[in-house]
C-alpha positions as CSV (number, residue, x, y, z in Angstrom):
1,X,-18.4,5.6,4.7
2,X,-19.2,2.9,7.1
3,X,-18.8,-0.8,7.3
4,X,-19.8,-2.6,10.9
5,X,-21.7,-5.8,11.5
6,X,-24.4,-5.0,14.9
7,X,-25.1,-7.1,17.1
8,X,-27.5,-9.6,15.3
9,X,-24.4,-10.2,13.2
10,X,-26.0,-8.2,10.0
11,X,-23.1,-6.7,7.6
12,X,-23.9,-2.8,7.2
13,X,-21.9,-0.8,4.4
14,X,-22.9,2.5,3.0
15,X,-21.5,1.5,-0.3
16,X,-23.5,-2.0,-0.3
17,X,-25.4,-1.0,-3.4
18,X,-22.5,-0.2,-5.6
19,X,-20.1,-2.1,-4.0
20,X,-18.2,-4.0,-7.4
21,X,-15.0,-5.7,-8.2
22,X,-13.2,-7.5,-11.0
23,X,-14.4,-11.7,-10.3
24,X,-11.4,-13.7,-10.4
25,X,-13.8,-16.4,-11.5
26,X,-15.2,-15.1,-14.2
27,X,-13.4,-11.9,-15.5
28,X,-16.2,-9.5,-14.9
29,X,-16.9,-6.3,-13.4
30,X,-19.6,-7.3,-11.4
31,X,-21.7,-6.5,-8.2
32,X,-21.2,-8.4,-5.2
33,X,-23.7,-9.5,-2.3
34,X,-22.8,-10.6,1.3
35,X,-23.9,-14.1,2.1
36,X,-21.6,-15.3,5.0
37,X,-20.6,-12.9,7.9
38,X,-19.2,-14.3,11.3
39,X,-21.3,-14.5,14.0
40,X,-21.0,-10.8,16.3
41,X,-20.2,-13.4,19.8
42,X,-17.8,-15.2,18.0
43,X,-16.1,-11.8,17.2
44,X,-16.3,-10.4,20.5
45,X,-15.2,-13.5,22.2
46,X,-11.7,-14.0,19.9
47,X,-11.6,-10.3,19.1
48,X,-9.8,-10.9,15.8
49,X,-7.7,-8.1,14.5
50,X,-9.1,-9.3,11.0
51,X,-12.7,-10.3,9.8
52,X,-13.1,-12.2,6.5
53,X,-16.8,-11.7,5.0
54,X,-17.6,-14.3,1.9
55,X,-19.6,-12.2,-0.9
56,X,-21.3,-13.6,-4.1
57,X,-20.5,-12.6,-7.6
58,X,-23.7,-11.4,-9.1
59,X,-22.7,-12.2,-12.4
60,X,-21.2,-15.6,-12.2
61,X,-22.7,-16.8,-8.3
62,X,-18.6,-17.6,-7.4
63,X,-17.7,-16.8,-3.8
64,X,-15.3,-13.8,-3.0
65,X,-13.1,-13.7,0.0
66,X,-12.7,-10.2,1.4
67,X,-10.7,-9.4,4.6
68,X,-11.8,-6.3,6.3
69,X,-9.4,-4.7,9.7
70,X,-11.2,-4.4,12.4
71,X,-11.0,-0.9,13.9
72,X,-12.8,-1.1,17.5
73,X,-15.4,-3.4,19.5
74,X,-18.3,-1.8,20.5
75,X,-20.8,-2.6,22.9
76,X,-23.6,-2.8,20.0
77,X,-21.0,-3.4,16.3
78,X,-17.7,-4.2,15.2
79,X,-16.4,-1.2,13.2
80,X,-14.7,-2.2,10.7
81,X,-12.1,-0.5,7.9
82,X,-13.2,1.2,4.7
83,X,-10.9,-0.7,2.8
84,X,-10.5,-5.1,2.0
85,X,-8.2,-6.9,0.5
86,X,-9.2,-9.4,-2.3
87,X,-7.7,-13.1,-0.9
88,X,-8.1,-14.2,-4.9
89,X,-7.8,-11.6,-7.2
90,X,-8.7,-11.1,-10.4
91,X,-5.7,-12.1,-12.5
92,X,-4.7,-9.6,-15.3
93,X,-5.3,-10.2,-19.2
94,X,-2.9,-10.2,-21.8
95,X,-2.2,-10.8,-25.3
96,X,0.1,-13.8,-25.5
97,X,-0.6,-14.5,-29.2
98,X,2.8,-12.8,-30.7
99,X,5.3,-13.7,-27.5
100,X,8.0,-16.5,-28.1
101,X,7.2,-19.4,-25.5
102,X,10.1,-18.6,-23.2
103,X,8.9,-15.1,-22.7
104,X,5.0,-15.7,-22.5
105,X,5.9,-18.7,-19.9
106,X,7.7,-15.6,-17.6
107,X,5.2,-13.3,-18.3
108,X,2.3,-15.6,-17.7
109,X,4.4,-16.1,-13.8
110,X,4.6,-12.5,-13.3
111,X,1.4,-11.6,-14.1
112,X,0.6,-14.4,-10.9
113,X,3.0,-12.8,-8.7
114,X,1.3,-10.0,-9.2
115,X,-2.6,-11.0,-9.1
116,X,-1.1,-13.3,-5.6
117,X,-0.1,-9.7,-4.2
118,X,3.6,-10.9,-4.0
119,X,5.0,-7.9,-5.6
120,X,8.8,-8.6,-4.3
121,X,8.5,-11.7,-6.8
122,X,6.2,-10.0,-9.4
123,X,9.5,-7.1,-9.4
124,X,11.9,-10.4,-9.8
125,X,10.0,-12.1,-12.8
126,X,9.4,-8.8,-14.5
127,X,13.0,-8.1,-14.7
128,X,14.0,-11.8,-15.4
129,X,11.4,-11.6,-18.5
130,X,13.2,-8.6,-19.6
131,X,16.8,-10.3,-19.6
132,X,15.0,-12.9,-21.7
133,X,13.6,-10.3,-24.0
134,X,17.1,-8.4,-24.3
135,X,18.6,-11.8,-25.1
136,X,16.7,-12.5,-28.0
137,X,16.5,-8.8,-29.5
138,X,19.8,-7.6,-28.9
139,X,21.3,-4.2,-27.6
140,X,19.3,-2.1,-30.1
141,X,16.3,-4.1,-29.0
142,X,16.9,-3.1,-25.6
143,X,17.5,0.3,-26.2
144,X,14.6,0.3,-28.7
145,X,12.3,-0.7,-25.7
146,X,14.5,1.7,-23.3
147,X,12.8,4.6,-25.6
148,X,9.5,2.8,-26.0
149,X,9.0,2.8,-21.6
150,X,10.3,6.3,-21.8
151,X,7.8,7.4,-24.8
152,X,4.8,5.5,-22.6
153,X,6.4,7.1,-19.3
154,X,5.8,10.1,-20.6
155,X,2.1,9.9,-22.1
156,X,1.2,8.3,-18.4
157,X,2.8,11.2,-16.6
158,X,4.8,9.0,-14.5
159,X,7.0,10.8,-12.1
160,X,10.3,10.6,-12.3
161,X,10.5,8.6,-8.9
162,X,8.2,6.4,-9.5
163,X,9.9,5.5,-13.0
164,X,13.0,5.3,-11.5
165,X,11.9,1.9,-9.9
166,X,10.6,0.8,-13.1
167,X,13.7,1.7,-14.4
168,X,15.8,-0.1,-12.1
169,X,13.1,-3.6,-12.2
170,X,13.7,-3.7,-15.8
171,X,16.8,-2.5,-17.0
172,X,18.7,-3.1,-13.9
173,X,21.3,-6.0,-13.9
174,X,21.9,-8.9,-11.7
175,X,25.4,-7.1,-11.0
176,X,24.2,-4.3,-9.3
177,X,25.0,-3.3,-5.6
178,X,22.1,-4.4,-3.4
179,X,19.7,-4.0,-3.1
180,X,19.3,-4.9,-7.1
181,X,15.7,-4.8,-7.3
182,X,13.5,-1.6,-5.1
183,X,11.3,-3.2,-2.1
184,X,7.6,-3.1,-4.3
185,X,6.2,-4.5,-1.0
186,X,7.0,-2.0,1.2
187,X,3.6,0.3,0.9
188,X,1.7,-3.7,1.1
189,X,3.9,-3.6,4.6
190,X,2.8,-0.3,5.5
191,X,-0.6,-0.8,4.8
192,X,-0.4,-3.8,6.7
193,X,0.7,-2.3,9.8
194,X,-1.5,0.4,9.9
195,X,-5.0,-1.2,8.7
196,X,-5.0,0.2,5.1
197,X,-4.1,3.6,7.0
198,X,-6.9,3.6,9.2
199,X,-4.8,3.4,12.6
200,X,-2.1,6.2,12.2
201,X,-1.6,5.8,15.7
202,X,2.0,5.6,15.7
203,X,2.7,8.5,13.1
204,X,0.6,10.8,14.8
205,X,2.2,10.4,18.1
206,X,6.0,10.9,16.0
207,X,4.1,14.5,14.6
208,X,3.2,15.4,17.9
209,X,7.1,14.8,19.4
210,X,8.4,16.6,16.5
211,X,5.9,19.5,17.0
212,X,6.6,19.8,21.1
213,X,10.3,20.0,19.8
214,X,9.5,23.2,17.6
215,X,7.3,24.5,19.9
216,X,9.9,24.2,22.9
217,X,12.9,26.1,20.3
218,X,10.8,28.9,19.7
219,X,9.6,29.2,22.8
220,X,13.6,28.9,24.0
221,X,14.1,31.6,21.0
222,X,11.9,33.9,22.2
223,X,12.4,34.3,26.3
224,X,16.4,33.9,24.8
225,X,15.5,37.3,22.1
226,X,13.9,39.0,25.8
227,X,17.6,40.0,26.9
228,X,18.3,40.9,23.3
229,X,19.2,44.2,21.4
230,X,15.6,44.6,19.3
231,X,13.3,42.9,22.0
232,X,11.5,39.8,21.4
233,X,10.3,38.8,18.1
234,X,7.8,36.0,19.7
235,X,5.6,35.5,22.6
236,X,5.8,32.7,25.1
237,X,3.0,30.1,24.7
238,X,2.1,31.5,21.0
239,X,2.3,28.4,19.3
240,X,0.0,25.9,20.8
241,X,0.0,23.0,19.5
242,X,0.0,20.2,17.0
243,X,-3.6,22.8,16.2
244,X,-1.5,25.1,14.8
245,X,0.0,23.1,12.1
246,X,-0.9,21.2,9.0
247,X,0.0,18.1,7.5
248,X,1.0,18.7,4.0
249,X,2.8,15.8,3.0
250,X,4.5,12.8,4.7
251,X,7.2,10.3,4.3
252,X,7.7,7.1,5.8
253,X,10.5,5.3,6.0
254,X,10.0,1.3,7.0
255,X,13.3,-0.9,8.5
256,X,14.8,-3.0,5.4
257,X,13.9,-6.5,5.7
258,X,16.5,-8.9,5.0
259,X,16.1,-12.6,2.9
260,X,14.2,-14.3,5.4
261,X,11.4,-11.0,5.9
262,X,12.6,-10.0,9.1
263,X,13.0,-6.5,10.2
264,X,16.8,-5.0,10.9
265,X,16.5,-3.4,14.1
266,X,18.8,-0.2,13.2
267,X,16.1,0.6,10.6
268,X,14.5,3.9,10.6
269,X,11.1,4.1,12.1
270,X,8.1,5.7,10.1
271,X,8.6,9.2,10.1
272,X,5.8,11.6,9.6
């Protein structure tokens, strides 16, 4: 797929006839049409790292704010990433009808934490609205909805790790050793840093350090096997490369960020 604006500052994007969202204006799943792009000098002058492009709802006529990364300037386009981010969102329905005040009030907050993107918050009001629920139904109630999550965790197919943190959100106490409640907004930070995933840059280069270092031991292990009883058991220069292997799975590991959202600098780095 491919989103650029040329040089005439047009908007091109394969996906432009079935490009859809949810509105946040009005509620629907609806097409949406470019009507405001910025100008192609303006970009190449300021060479932002960002670009926001204003659509129209088809349905209702609202405007939508998308931000698109920027992946290179080019002497004819801008290319730009696959992937936006909604700056209003859709916020999500819900039956309030049968909650008790207190707990539709919390809910109603963490269901804007959530629609905002601010899922650090959304993770604090969820389990705050569960405390509140706890309180009212008791310890049976509690373990009642303990086995309700766990009957619905099941039926989803969550894994367990991924239930573990919404274990810990909801059922967690205030208590706890920190951190009390799992960092939700560490893939939004990840995503952040590498353009929706578009510029593995950094991960790729951390690959091809820890392939050199396997290539360099068996390479050691095999002239080391030449003055061996048996003979060797590889060749020097058989394994090439980073071409020689495949990526299978990956796991990245971002520095904790303390109260105030900086960085610790003893944090791991991303770690392919």
């Amino acid at each position: 797929m491919s989103v650029y604006v040329d040089s005439n500052s047009r908007l091109h994007h394969d996906q432009e006839r079935s490009l859809a969202l949810m509105c946040p204006h009005c509620q629907v799943y609806s097409h949406i049409t470019a009507v405001s792009v910025p100008q192609f000098p303006d970009l190449v002058l300021s060479r932002p790292n960002h670009v926001g492009v204003v659509y129209r709802c088809d349905s209702c006529n609202a405007p939508i704010f998308l931000k698109f990364a920027v992946k290179m300037y080019a002497g004819n386009r801008i290319e730009l990433a696959n992937n936006f981010v909604e700056l209003e969102r859709a916020k999500e329905k819900f039956n309030f009808t049968y909650l008790p005040e207190e707990v539709e009030k919390l809910v109603r907050e963490a269901l804007g934490c959530y629609s905002a993107g601010f899922f650090g918050a959304f993770a604090s009001m969820c389990r705050r609205t569960a405390q509140t629920v706890f309180q009212d139904l008791g310890e049976n109630g509690r373990l009642r909805i303990f086995e309700q999550v766990r009957e619905a965790r099941e039926l989803a197919e969550i894994d367990e790790e991924t239930f573990g943190v919404v274990r810990k959100v909801l059922f967690g106490a205030d208590t706890d050793p920190q951190p009390q409640l799992p960092d939700l907004g560490a893939s939004h930070r990840h995503d952040k840093q590498t353009h929706n995933g578009e510029d593995m840059r950094h991960a790729q280069k951390l690959l091809a350090s820890a392939v050199a270092s396997v290539v360099g031991k068996n390479e050691e292990r095999a002239v080391a096997s030449l003055f061996s009883p048996g003979g060797t058991h590889a060749m020097k220069g058989e394994f090439a490369g980073t071409g020689d292997f495949e990526v299978l799975a990956f796991l990245v590991v971002l520095p904790a960020q303390n109260t105030k959202g900086a960085t610790h600098e003893h944090g791991a780095q991303p770690t392919p």
